[in-house]
N, C-alpha and C positions, 0 to 999 in steps of 0.2 A: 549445613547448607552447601547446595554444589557450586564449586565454581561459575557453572551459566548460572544457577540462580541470583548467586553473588555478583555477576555480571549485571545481570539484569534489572536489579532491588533497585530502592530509591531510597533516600532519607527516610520516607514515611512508612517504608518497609513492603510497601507491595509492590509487587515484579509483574512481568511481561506474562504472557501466556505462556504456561510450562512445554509447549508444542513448540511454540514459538522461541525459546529462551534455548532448546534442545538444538534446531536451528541453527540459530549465533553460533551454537556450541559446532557442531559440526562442521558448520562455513568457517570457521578457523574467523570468527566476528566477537566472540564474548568477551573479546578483553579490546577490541576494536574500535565499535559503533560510540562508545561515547556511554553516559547514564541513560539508565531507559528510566522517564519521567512519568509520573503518575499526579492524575489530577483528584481530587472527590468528585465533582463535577465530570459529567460525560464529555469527551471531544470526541463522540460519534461524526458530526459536521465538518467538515475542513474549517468552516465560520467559528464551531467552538473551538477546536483543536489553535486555530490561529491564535484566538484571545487568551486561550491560557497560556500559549507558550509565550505569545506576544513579539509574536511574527507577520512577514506581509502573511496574506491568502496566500499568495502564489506560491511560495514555500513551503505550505502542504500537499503531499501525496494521498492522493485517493486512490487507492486499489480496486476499481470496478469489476465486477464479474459480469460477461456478456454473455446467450449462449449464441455461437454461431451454428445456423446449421444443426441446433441442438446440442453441440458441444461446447463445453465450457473457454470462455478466452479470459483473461487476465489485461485489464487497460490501467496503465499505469497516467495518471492524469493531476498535473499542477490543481490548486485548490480552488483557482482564482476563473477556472477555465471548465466550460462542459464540454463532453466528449460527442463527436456528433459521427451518428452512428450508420448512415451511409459513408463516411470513410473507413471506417472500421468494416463493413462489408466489402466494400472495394481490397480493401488491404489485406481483407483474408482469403478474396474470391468467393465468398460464401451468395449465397443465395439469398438470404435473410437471418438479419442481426437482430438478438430481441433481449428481455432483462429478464433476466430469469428469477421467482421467486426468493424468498429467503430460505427457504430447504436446500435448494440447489447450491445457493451459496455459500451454506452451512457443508452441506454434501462434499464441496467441491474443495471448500479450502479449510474446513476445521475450528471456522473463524463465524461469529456471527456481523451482520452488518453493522458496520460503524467501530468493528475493529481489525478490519483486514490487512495483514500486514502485505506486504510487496513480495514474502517469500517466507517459505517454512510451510508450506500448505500440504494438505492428505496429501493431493494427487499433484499430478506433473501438470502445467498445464499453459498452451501459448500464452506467451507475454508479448505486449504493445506496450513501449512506452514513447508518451509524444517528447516530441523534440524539447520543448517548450520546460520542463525540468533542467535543462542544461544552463537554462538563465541563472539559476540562482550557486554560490557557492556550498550550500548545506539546504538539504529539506529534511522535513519532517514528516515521517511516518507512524502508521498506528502498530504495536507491538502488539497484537493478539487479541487482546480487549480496548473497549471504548473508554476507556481511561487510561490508558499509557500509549507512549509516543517515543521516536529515539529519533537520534540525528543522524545522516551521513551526507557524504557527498554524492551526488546523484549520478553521477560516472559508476563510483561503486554500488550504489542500490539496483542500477539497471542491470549491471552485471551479473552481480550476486541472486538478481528473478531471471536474468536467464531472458531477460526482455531485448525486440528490437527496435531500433529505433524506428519512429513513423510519426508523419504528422499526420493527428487523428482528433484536432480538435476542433469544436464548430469556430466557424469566423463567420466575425460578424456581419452582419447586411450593411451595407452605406448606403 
């Protein structure tokens, strides 16, 4: 077993996405981020992800894929929070912001939905991350499949995607 695998294992012995785990490995993260946790149960949802780890919502990262303009963007988004997507066109200048199928998403970052992590993806691609992550001291993210999840502090996970910061999340109506 390699070192990122061995980074990345859990007691139950299933690891992170091997795309994913190579990642860690490169980002000088594999001996870093903390145990990459694995559930039997899916934490595709931030809703499941929460309950299993047994965390707030808001502590989960969701890795959204938007296309701007047709080009792929990366929203990094608290769990507890939807991303509202006339700011995210504002914030990119784009024309119009839309959600791109699951191919695209597949396409784009190597990941299927419900386990995208915040970085290690095929392609390069703009990062948004909303402010609103800096609330907590540790969140939770998906490590490459809808069953593993890792910890960091959100300073470093924004960094590490290469994300800026923006407020890009809907508020509510009063």
């Amino acid at each position: 077993m390699s070192a990122s695998q061995s980074a990345a294992s859990t007691a139950s012995g299933k690891a992170a996405h091997p795309r994913f785990a190579e990642a860690l490995k490169e980002l000088g993260l594999d001996s870093v981020i903390g145990e990459v946790r694995s559930f039997p149960d899916a934490t595709r949802t931030a809703a499941q992800a929460a309950e299993a780890i047994g965390c707030e919502l808001s502590e989960i990262v969701k890795s959204l894929i938007f296309a701007a303009d047709g080009v792929p963007v990366l929203v990094l988004m608290d769990g507890s929070s939807r991303v509202d997507m006339e700011r995210v066109r504002r914030e990119l200048g784009a024309e119009k912001v839309t959600r791109p199928n699951a191919d695209v998403v597949r396409e784009t970052t190597g990941y299927a939905i419900g386990g995208v992590p915040p970085f290690g993806h095929r392609t390069k691609t703009r990062v948004l991350a909303d402010r609103g992550l800096l609330d907590h001291a540790v969140v939770w993210a998906a490590a490459g499949t809808p069953h593993t999840v890792f910890p960091m502090d959100p300073e470093s996970l924004i960094s590490h995607a290469g994300g800026s910061l923006v407020d890009v999340r809907e508020v509510a109506s009063a």
